[in-house]
VOGU-3710 file (C-alpha; in Angstrom, 3 decimals, decimal comma):
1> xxxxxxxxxx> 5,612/-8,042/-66,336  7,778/-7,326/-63,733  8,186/-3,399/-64,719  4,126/-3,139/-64,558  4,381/-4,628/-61,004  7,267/-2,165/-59,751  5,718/0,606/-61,307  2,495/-0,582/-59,743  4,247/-0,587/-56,940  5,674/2,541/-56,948
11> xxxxxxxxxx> 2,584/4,192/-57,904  0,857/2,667/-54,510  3,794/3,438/-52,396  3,560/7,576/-53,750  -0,467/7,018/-52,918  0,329/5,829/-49,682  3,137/8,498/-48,989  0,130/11,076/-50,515  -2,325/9,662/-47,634  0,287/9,418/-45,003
21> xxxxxxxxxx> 1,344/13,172/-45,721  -2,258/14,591/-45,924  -3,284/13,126/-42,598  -0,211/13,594/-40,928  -1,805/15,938/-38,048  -4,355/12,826/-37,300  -1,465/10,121/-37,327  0,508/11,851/-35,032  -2,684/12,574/-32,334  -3,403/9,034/-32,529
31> xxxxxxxxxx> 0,450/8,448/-31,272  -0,304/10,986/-28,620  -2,973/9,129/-27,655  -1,654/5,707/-27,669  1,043/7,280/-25,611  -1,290/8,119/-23,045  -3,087/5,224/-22,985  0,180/3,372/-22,839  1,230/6,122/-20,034  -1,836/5,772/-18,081
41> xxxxxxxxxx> -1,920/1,841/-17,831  1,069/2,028/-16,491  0,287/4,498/-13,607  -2,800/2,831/-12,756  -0,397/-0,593/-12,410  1,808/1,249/-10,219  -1,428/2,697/-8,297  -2,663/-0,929/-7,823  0,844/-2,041/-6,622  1,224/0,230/-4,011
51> xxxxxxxxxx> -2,457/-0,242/-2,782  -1,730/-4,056/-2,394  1,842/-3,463/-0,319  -0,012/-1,055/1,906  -2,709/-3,526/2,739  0,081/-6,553/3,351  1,362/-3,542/5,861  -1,661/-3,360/7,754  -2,799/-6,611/7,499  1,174/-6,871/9,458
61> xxxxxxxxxx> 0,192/-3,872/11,441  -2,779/-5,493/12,823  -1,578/-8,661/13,299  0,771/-6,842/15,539  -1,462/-5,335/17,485  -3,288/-8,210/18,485  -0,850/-9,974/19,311  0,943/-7,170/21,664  -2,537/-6,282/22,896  -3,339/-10,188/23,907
71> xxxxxxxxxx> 0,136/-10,124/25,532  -0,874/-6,893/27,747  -4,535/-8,636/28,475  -2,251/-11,088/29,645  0,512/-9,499/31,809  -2,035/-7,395/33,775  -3,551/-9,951/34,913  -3,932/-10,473/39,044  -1,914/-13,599/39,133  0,706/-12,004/36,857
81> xxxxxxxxxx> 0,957/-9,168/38,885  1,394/-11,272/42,234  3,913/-13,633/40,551  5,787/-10,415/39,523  6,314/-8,281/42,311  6,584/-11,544/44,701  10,646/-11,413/44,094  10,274/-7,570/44,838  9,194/-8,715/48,465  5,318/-7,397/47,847
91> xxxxxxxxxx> 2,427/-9,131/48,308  -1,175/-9,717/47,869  -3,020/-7,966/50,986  -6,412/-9,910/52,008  -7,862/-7,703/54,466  -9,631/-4,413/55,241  -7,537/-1,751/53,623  -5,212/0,351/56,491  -6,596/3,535/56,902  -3,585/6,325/57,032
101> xxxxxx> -4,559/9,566/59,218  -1,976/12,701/59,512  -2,645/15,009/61,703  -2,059/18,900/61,413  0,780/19,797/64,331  -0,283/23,331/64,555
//
């Protein structure tokens, strides 16, 4: 019994081998292709990675920018400006504006 069963055996391995051998061409372009499928999941992974960091940067970016644009609303403000310059030894002028006039000395 167990000779029928190797030689069974045998005979279905050397079928197989047969199959393998006469669609060898197909076998392999199916590994090409799982390659590239393989290959291509991987870049679009990578892709998707890259998009997501660059949107955490400008999601930063922005943040940023409000916050540095807020501060300059801020700072330019009249009061700001007064409190600023008061140690400089300017100050606010409430009045008619001085009227400058140069003459020619011809």
């Amino acid at each position: 019994m167990a000779k029928k069963n190797s030689i069974w055996g045998q005979l279905q391995s050397f079928q197989l081998s047969g199959f393998i051998l006469t669609n060898l061409g197909y076998f392999l372009f199916l590994g090409f292709l799982a390659i590239l499928y393989i290959g291509n999941a991987h870049l679009a992974e990578r892709n998707i990675r890259q998009i997501q960091e660059m949107q955490r940067e400008i999601r930063e970016m922005r943040w940023s920018f409000m916050s540095l644009q807020s501060e300059n609303m801020f700072n330019s403000l009249r009061s700001e400006v007064v409190d600023r310059v008061k140690d400089d030894g300017l100050q606010l002028h409430r009045g008619e504006p001085i009227k400058i006039v140069v003459h020619d000395q011809e």
